[in-house]
C-alpha positions as CSV (number, residue, x, y, z in Angstrom):
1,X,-8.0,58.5,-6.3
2,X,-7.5,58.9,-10.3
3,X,-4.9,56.1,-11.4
4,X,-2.6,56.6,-14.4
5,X,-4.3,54.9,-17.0
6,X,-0.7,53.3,-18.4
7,X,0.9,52.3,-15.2
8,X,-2.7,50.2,-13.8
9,X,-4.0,49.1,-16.9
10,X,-3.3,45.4,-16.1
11,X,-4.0,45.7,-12.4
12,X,-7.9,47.5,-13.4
13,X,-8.6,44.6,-15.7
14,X,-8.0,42.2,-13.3
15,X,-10.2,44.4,-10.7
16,X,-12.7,44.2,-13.4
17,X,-13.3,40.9,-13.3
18,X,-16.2,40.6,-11.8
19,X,-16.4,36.2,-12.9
20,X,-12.8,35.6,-10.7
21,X,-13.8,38.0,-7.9
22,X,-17.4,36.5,-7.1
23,X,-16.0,32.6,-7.7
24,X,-13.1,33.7,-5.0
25,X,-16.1,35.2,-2.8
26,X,-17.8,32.2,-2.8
27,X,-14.9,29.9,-2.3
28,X,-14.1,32.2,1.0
29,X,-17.7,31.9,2.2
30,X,-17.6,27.9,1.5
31,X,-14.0,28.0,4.0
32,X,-15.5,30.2,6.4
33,X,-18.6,28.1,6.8
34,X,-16.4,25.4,7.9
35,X,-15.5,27.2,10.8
36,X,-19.4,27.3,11.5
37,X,-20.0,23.5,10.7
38,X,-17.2,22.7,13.3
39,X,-18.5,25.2,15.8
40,X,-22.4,23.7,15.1
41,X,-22.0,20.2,14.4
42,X,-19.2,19.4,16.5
43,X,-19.0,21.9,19.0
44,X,-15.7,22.7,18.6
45,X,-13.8,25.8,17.8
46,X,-11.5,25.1,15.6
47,X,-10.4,27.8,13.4
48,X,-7.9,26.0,11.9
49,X,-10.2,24.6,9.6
50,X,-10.1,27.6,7.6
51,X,-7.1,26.3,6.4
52,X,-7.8,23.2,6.0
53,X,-9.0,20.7,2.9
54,X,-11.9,18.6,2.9
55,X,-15.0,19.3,5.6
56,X,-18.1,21.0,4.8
57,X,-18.6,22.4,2.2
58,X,-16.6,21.9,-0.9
59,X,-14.5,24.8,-0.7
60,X,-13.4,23.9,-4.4
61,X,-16.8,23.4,-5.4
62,X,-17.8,26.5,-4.8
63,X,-15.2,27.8,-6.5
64,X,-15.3,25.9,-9.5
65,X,-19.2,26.0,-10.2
66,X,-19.1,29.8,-9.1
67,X,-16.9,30.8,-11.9
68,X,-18.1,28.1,-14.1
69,X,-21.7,30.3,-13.8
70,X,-20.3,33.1,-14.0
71,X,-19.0,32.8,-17.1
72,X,-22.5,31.4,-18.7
73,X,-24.1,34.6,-17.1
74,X,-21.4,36.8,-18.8
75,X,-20.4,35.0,-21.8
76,X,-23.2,32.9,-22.6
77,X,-24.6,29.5,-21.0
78,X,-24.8,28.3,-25.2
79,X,-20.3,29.8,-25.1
80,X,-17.7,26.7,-25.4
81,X,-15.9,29.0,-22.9
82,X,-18.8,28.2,-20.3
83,X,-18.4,24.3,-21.7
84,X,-14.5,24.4,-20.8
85,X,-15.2,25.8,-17.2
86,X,-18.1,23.5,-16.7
87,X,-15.9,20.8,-17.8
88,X,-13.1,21.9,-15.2
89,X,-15.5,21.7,-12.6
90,X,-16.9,18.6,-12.6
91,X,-13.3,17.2,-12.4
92,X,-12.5,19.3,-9.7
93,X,-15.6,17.8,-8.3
94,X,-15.1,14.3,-9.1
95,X,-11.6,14.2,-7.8
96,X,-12.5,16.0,-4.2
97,X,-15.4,13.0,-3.8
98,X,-13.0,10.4,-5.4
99,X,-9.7,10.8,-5.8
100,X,-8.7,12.8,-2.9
101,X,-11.3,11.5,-0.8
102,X,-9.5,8.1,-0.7
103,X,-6.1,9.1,-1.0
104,X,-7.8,10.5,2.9
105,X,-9.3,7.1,3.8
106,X,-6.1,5.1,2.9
107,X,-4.0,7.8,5.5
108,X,-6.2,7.2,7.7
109,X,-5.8,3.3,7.6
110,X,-2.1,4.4,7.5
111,X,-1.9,5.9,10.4
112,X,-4.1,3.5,12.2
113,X,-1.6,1.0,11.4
114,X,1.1,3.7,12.4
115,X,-0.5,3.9,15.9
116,X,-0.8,-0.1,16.6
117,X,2.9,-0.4,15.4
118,X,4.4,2.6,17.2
119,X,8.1,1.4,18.1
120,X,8.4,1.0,14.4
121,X,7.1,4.6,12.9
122,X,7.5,8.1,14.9
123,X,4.1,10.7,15.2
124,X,6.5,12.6,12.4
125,X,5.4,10.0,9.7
126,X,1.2,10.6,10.8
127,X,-0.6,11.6,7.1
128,X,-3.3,14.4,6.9
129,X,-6.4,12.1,6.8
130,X,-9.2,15.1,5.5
131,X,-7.9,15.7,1.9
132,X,-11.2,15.1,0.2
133,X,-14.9,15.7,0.7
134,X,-18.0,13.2,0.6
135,X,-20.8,13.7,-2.0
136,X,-22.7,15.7,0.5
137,X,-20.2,18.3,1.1
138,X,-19.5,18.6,-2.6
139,X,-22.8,19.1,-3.3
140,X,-23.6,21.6,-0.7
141,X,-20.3,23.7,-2.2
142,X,-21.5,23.3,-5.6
143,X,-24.7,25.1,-4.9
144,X,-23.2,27.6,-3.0
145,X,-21.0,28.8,-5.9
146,X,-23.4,30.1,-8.4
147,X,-25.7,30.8,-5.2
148,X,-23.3,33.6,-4.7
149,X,-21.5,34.0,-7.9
150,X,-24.4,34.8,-9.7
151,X,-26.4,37.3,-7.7
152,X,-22.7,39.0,-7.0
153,X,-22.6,39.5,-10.9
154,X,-25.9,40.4,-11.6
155,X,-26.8,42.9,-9.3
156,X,-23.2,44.2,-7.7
157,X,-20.6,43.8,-10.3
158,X,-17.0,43.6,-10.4
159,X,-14.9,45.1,-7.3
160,X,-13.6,48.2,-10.3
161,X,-17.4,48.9,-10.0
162,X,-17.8,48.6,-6.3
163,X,-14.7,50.9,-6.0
164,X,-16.1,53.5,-8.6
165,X,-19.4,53.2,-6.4
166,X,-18.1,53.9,-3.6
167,X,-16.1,56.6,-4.9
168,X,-12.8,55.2,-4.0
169,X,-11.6,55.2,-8.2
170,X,-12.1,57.0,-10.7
171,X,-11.0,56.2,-14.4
């Protein structure tokens, strides 16, 4: 398929980028490894999880460091760009293991409270509990990211490439 240069311009940069496409790979892997957790640890099949915040691991971990490497390996680990994404990331990180992570244990004491009080609150009012992760799951996420970020760059390349490859595009 040859694609008017003029008209896909924007939509072959953004196929091009090979930082955003292997940060998003690893952030699906991270979600879909949840479903495995459940299914492992719990014994439970529960594919809503894929859906879901909080469990292991740190879907936004992954994401986050992913890119964050990603950039270093394109741009330069010594770039201020690579700073600025590293930065993001570790606030990402910190809130999903603080913030968020007790915004989840306060809803759960919520709805504790909900539950021994019934007559006075509905099941309407019940709070999603899992809206952070522990230290452990962020961890585990934030190794996955450049885990698969970084090999995806390195040795595949952007999905423009894997198109051209494959010979589904040609520029």
């Amino acid at each position: 398929m040859n694609l008017n240069p003029d008209f896909a311009l924007p939509f072959i940069d953004f196929l091009d980028n090979a930082v955003l496409a292997w940060g998003l790979a690893a952030c699906g892997l991270a979600q879909f490894s949840k479903l495995l957790f459940e299914l492992i640890f719990r014994q439970r099949w529960r594919p809503s999880v894929l859906i879901e915040t909080g469990g292991m691991p740190s879907s936004h971990s992954a994401l986050v460091t992913g890119t964050a490497a990603g950039v270093g390996l394109q741009l330069g680990f010594n770039d201020p760009l690579f700073a600025l994404a590293s930065t993001i990331a570790f606030i990402v990180m910190y809130d999903a293991s603080g913030i968020r992570r007790s915004a989840g244990l306060t809803a759960a004491k919520v709805n504790q409270i909900s539950k021994d009080n019934s007559n006075e609150l509905s099941l309407e009012t019940t709070l999603k509990e899992s809206l952070g992760h522990t230290k452990a799951e962020v961890l585990v996420g934030s190794l996955l990211g450049p885990i698969v970020s970084l090999p995806g760059i390195f040795f595949i390349g952007s999905p423009l490439h894997i198109l051209q490859m494959i010979g589904l595009v040609s520029l």
